[in-house]
KENUFI-523928 format. One line per 3 residues: their letters; for each residue x, y, z of N, C-alpha, C, O, CB. Coordinates in pm, whole numbers, padded with zeros to 5 digits. Atoms other than C-alpha are relative to their C-alpha. Glycine has a CB too. Example, Ala and Ser with C-alpha at 12.3 -4.5 7.8 and 13.67 -1.06 7.14 Angstrom:
2
as> 00089:-00119:00000:01230:-00450:00780:00090:00120:00000:00194:00118:00066:-00099:00003:00125  -00082:-00119:-00006:01367:-00106:00714:-00077:00109:00073:-00026:00220:00090:00041:00046:-00142
***
This chain:
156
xxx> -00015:-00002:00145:01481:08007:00171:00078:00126:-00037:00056:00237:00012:-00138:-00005:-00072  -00106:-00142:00055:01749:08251:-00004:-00054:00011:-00129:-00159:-00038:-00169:00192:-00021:-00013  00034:-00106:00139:01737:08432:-00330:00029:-00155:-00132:-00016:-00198:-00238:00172:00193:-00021
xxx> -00047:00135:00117:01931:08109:-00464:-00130:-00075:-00054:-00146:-00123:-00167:00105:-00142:00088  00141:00064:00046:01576:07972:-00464:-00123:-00018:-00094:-00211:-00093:-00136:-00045:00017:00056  00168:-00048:00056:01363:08170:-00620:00081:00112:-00131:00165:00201:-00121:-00139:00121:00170
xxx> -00042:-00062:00149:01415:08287:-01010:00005:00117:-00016:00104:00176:-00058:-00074:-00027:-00102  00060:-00162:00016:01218:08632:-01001:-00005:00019:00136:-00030:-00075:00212:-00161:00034:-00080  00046:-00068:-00085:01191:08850:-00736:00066:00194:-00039:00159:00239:-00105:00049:-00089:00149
xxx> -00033:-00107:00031:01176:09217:-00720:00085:00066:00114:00076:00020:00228:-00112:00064:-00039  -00105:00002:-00084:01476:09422:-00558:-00044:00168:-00011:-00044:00236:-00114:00165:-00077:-00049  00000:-00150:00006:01394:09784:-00437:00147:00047:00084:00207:-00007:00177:-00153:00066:00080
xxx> -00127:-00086:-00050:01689:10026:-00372:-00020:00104:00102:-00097:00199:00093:00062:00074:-00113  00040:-00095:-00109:01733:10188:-00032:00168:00055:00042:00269:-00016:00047:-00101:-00092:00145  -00085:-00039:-00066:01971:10473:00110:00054:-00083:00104:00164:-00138:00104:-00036:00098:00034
xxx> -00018:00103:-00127:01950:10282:00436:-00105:-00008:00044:-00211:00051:00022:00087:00030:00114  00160:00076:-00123:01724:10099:00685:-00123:-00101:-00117:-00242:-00131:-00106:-00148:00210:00094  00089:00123:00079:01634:09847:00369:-00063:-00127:00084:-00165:-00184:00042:00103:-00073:-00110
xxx> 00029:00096:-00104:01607:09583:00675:-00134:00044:00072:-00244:-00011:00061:00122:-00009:00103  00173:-00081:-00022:01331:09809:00840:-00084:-00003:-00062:-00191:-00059:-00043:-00025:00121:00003  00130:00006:00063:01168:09885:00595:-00115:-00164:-00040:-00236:-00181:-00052:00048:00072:-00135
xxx> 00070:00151:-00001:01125:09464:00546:-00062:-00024:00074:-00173:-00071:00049:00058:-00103:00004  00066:00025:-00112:01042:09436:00860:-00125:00045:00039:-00177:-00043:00107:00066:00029:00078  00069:-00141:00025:00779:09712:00862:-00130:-00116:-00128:-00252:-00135:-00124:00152:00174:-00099
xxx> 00113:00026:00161:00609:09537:00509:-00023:-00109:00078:-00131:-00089:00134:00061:-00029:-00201  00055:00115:-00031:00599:09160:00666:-00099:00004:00146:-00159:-00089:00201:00120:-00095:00006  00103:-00005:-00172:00407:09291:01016:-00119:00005:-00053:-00219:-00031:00009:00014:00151:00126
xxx> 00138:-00065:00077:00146:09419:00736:-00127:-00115:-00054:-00250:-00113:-00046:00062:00086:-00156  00096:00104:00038:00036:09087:00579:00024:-00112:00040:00134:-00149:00082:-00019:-00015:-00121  -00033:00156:00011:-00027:08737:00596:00108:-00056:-00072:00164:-00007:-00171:-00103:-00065:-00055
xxx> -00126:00074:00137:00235:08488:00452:00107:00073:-00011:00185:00049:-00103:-00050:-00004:-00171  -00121:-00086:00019:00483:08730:00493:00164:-00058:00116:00154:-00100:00232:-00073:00179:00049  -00095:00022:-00098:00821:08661:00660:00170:00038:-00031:00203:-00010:-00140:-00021:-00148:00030
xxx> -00123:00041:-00004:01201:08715:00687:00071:-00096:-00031:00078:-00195:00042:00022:00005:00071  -00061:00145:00034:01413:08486:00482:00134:00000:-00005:00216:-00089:-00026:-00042:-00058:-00129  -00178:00001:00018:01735:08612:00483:00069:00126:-00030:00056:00180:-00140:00051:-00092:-00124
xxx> -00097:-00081:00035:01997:08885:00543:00110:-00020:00029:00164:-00087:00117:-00012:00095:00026  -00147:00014:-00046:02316:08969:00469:00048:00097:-00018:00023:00179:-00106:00082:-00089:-00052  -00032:-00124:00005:02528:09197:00586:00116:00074:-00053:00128:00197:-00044:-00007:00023:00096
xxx> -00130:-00058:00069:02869:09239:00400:00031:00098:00126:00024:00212:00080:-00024:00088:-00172  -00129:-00019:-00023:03050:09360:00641:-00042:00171:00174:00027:00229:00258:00101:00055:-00215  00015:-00140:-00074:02766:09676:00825:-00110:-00078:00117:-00219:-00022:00105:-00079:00157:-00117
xxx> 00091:00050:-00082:02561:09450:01123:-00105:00120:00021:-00225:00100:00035:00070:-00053:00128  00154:-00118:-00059:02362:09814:01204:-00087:00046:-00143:-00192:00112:-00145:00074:00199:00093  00088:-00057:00135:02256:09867:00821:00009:-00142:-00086:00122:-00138:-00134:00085:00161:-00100
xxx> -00076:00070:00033:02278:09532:00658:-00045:00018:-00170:-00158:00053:-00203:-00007:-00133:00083  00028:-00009:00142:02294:09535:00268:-00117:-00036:-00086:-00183:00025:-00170:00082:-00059:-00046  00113:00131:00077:02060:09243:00158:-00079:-00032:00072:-00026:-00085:00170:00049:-00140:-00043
xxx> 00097:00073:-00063:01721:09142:00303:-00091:-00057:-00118:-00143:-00001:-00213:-00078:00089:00105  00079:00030:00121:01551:08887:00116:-00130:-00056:00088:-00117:-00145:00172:00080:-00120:-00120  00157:00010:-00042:01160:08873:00222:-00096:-00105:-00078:-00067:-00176:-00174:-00069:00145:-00024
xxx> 00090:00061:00051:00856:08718:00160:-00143:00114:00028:-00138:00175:00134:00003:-00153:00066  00091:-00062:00010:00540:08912:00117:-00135:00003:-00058:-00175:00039:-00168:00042:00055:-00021  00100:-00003:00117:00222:08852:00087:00071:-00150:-00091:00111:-00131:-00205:00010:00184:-00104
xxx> -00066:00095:00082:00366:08491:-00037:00090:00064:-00149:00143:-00017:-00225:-00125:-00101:-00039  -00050:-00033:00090:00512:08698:-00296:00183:00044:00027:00213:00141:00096:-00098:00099:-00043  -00145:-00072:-00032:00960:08715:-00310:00026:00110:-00041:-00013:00155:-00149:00105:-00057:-00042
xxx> -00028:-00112:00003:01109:09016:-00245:00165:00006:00030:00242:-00088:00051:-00094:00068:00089  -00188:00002:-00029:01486:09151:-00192:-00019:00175:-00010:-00067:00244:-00100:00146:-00103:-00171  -00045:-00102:00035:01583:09478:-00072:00138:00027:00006:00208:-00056:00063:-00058:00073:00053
xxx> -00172:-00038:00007:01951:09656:-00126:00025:00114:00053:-00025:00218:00011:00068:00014:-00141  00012:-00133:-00051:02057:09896:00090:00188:00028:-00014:00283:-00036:00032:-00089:00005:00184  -00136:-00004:00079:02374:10052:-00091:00025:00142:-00056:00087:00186:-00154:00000:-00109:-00126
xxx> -00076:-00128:-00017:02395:10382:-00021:-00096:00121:-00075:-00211:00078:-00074:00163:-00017:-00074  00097:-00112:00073:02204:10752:-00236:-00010:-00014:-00153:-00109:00019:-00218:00057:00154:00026  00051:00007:00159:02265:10674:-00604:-00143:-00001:-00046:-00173:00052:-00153:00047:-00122:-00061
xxx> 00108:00029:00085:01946:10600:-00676:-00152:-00003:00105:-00172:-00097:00181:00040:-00155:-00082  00139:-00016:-00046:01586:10697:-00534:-00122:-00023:-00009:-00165:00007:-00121:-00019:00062:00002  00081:00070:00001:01281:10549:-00453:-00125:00079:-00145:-00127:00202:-00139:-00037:-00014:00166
xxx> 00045:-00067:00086:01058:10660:-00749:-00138:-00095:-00039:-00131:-00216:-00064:00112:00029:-00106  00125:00042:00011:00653:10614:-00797:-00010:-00141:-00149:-00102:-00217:-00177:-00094:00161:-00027  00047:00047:00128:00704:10438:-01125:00065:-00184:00055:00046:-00264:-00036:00091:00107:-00172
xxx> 00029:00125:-00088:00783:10088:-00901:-00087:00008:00121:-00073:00073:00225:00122:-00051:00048  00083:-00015:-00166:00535:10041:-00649:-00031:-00132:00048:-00039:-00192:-00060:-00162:00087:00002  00090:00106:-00078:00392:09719:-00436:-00148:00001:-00024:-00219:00087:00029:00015:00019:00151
xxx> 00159:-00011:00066:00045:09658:-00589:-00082:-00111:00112:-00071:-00232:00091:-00010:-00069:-00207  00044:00092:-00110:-00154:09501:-00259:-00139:-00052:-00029:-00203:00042:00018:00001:00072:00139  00128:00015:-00009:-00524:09338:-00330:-00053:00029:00175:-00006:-00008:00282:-00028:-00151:-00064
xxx> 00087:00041:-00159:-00762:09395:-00027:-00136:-00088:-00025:-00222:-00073:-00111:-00064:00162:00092  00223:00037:-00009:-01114:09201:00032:-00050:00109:00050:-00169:00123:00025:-00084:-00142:00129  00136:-00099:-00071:-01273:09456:00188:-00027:00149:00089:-00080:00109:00193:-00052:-00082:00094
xxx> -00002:-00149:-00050:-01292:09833:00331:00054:-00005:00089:00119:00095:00120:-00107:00071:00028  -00038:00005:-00158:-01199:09718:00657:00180:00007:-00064:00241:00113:-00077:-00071:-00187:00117  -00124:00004:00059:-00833:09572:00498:00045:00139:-00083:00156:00179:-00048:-00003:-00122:-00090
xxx> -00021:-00150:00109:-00801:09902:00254:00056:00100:00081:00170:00148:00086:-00153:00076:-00069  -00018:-00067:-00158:-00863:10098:00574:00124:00021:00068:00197:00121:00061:-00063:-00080:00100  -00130:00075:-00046:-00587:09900:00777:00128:00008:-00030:00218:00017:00054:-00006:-00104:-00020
xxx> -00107:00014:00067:-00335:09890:00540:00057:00146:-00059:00178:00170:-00057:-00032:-00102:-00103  00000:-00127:00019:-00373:10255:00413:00052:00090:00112:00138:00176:00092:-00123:00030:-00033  -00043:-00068:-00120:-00341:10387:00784:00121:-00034:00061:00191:00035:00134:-00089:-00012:00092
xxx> -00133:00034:-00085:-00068:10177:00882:00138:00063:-00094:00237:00110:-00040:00013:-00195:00024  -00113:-00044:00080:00165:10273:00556:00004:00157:-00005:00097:00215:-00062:-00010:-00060:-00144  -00021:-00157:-00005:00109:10638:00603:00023:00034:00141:00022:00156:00158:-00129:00087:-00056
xxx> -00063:-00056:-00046:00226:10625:00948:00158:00001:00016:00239:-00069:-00043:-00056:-00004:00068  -00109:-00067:00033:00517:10801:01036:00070:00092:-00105:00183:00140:-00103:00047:-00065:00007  -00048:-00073:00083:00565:10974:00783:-00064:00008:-00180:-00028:00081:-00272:00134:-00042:00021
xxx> 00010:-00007:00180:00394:10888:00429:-00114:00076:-00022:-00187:00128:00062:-00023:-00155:-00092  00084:-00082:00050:00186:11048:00188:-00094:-00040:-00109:-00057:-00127:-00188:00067:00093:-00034  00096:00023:00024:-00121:11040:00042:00014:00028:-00160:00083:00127:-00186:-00087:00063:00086
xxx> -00002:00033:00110:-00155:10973:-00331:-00119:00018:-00073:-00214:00047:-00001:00041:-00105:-00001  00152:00006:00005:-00459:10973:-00576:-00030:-00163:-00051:00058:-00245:-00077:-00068:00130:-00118  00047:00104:00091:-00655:10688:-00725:00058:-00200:00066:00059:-00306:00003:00088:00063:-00177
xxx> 00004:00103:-00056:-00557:10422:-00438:00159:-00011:00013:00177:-00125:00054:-00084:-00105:-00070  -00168:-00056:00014:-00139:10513:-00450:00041:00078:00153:-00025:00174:00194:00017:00143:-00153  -00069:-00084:-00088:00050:10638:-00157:00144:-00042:00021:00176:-00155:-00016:-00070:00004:00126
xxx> -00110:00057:-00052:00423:10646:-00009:00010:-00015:00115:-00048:00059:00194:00090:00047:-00025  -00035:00039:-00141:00537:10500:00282:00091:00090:00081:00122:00202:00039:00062:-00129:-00002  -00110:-00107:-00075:00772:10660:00526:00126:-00015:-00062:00201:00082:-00070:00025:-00025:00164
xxx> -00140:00022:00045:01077:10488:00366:00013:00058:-00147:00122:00049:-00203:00039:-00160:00005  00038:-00073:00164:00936:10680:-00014:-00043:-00138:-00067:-00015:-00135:-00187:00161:00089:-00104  00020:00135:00053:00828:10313:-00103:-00198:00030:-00055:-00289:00031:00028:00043:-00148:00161
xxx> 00092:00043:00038:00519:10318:-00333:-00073:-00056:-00043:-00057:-00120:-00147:-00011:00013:-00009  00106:00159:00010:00203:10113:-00299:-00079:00014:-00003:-00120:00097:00079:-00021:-00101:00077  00102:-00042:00052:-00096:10093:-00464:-00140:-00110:00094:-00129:-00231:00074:00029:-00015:-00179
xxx> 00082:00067:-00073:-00415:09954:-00222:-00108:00035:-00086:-00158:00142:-00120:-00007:00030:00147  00126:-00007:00093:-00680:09825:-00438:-00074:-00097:00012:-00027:-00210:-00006:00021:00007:-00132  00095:00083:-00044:-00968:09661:-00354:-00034:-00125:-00090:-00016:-00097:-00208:-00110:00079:00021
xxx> 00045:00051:00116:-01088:09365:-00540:-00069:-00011:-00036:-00070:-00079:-00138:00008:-00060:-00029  00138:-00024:00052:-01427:09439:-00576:00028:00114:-00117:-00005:00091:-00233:-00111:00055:00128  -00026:-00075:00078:-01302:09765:-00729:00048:-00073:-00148:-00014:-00043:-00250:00087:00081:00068
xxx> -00028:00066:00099:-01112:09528:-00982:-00106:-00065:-00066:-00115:-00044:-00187:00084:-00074:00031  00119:00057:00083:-01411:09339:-01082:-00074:00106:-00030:-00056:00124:-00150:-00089:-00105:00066  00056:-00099:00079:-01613:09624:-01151:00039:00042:-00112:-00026:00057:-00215:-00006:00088:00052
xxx> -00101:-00120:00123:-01370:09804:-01365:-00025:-00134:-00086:-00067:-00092:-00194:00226:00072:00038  00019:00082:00139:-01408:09444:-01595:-00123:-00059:00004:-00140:-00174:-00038:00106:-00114:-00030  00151:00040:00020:-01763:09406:-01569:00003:-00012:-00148:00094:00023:-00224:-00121:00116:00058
xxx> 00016:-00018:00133:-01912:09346:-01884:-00127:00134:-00033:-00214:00150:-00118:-00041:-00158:-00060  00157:-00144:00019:-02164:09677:-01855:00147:00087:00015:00202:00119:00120:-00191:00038:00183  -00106:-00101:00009:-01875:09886:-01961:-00059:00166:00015:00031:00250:00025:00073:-00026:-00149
xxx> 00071:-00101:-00026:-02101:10187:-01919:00020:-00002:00176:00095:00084:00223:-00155:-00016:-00069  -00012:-00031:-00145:-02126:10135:-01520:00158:-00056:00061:00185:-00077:00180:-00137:-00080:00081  -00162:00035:-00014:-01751:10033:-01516:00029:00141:-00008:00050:00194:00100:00086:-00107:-00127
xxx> -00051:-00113:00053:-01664:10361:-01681:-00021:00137:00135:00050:00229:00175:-00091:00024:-00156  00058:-00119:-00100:-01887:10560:-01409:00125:-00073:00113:00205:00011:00153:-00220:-00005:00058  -00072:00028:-00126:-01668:10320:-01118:00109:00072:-00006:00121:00158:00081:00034:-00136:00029
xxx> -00098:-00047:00067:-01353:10424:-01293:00040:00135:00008:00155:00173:00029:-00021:-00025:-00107  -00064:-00112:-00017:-01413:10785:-01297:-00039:00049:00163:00016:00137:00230:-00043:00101:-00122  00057:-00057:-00178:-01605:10817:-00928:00181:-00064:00049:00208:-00019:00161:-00213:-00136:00113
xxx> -00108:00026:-00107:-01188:10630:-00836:00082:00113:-00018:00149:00163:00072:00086:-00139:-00014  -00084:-00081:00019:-01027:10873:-01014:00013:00163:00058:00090:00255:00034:-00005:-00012:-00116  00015:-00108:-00035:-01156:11125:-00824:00037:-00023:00210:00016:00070:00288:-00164:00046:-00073
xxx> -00039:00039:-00115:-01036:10951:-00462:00148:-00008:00002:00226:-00028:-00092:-00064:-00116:00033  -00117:00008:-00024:-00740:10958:-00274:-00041:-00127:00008:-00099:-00182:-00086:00072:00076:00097  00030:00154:-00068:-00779:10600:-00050:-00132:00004:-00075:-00207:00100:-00093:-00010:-00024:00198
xxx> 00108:00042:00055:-01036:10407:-00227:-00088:-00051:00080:-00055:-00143:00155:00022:-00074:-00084  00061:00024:-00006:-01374:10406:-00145:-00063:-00088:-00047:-00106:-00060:-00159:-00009:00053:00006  00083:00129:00091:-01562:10036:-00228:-00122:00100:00024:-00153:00153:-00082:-00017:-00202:00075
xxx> 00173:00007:00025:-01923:10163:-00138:00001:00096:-00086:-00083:00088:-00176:-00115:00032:00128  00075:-00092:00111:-01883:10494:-00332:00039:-00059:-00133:-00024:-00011:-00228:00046:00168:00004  -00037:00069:00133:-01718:10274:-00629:-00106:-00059:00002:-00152:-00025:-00107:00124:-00090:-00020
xxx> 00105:00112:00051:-02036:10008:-00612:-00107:00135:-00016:-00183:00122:-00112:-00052:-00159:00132  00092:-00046:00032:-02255:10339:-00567:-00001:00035:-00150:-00096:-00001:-00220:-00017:00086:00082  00003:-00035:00143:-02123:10501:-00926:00002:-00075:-00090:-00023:-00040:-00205:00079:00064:-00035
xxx> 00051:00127:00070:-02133:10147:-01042:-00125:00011:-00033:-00159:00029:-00150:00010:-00120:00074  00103:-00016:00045:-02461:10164:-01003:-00100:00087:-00026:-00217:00056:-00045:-00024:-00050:00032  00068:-00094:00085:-02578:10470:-01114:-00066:00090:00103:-00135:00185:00067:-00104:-00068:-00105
***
């Protein structure tokens, strides 16, 4: 499937090694796969990789320094469960990335992505907005998110 396919997808901007870095994101999840690059003209850097992720389309552009990876786009990943959070947290910070607060980090390529549990999500819209509020501020006080200490300040 190419880009021709699919209406929306989001397109992050890379110096180089936009192909890596695809490659790199689809080893991470399920449903993920390689759908298509192209290379105009550089076979060792190629311009266009269009992905799948996480069943979700993707497209990166790799087209040189103008423009830098910047926190205010990130990859927003659900996990089920501490183990996945864990997993996914350790694998995007190696080589090179960095640690973030409130469930946020960058990758080695400056690509940031937010790992958030979905228990954490249901809490935060409980309807006991009082022990929401406590989950809320016990995250804001974590780098990688903790579920048990989020269900502990959940519950009081």
């Amino acid at each position: 499937m190419t880009g021709l396919e699919r209406k929306v997808r989001p397109c992050l901007w890379f110096e180089t090694g936009g192909v890596k870095a695809a490659e790199f994101y689809v080893s991470l999840l399920p449903d993920s796969r390689i759908d298509a690059v192209f290379e105009h003209g550089n076979a060792t850097d190629p311009m266009v990789v269009e992905y799948t992720l996480g069943g979700a389309p993707m497209m990166h552009l790799t087209a040189g320094p103008m423009y830098k990876q910047t926190p205010a786009a990130s990859i927003s990943v659900l996990t089920k469960d501490q183990a996945e959070t864990d997993r996914l947290w350790q694998a995007l910070l190696e080589g090179g990335g960095k640690e973030s607060r409130c469930g946020w980090l960058a990758d080695r390529f400056g690509v940031s992505w937010q790992i958030v549990p979905e228990k954490m999500v249901r809490l935060f819209h409980d309807t006991d907005q009082v022990a929401a509020a406590r989950a809320r501020a016990a995250m804001l006080e974590m780098r990688k998110i903790d579920i048990a200490a989020i269900e502990a300040a959940f519950a009081g």
